[in-house]
Structure formats: structure tokens, C-alpha cells
C-alpha positions in Angstrom: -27.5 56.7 -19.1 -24.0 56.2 -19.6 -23.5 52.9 -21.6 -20.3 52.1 -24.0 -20.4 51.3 -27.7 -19.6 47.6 -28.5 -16.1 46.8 -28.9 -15.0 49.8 -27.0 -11.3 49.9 -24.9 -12.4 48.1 -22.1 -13.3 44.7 -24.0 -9.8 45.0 -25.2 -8.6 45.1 -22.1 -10.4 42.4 -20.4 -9.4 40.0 -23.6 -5.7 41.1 -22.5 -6.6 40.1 -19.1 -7.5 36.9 -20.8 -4.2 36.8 -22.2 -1.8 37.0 -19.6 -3.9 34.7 -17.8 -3.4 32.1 -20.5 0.2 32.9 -20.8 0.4 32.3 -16.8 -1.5 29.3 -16.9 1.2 28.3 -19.8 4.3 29.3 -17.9 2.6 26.8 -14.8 2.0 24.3 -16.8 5.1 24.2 -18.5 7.2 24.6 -15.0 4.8 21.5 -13.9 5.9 18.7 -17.2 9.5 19.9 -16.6 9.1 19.3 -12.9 7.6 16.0 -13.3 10.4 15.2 -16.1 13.3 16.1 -13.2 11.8 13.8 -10.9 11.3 10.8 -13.5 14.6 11.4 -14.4 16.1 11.2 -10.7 14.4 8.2 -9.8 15.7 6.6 -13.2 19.0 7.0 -12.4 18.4 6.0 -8.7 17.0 2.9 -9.7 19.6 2.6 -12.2 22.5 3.1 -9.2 20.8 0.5 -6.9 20.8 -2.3 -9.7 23.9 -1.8 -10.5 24.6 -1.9 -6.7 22.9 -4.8 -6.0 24.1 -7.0 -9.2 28.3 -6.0 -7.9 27.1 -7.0 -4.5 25.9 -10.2 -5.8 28.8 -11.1 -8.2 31.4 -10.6 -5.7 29.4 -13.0 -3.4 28.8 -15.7 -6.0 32.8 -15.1 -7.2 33.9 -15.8 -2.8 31.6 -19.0 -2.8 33.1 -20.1 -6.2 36.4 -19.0 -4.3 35.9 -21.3 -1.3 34.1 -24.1 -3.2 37.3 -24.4 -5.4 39.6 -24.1 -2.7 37.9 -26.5 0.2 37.4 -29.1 -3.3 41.5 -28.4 -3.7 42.0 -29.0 0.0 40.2 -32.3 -0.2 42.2 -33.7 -3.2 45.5 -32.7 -1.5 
């Protein structure tokens, strides 16, 4: 029979197998948070851009009706 001692070259190799597939499973993991971090960043600043979109909208409408109040009330008087 053909057997191989205990911690002979191809145990070495299979725990360097082991590894790269850690390192690999690093690399994905890593590539994942950053991923997710780009996205939660994006929709930050999208929601960030459609408040600020929404509160101009609104203060140019509340300054036109303050507008027309003041100038229908000045119309009265007159």
C-alpha cells in the first residue's frame, strides 16, 4: 500500500486551497459592504435632493399666496 506520512505536501496544499478560498470569500464580502455603502449613499442624497425640491416648491407657493393676499387686501383699501 501506498499511504503518505502525516503532514506531508498535499495537506499543505489543500490548507492553501483553504486560503485563497478565504481570501475570495474576503474580497466578496468586502465588494458586497462597499456595494451596499454606494447604494445607501445614493439614495441619501436622493432623498436629500427631493426635500430640498419639495420645501423650494412649497416656499415659492406660500411666498405667491402671501403675494396675492397682500395685494387683493391693498386693492380693497384703495
Amino acid at each position: 500500500m501506498n499511504r503518505r506520512r502525516h503532514g506531508s505536501k498535499p495537506t499543505i496544499a489543500l490548507w492553501m486551497l483553504v486560503a485563497v478560498a478565504d481570501a475570495a470569500i474576503l474580497i466578496a464580502t468586502g465588494g458586497l459592504v462597499a456595494l451596499v455603502l454606494i447604494v445607501a449613499t445614493l439614495a441619501i442624497v436622493a432623498g436629500v435632493v427631493f426635500a430640498a425640491r419639495q420645501l423650494a416648491t412649497q416656499q415659492k407657493l406660500t411666498r405667491s399666496k402671501v403675494a396675492n393676499t397682500l395685494a387683493s387686501r391693498d386693492r380693497r383699501r384703495a
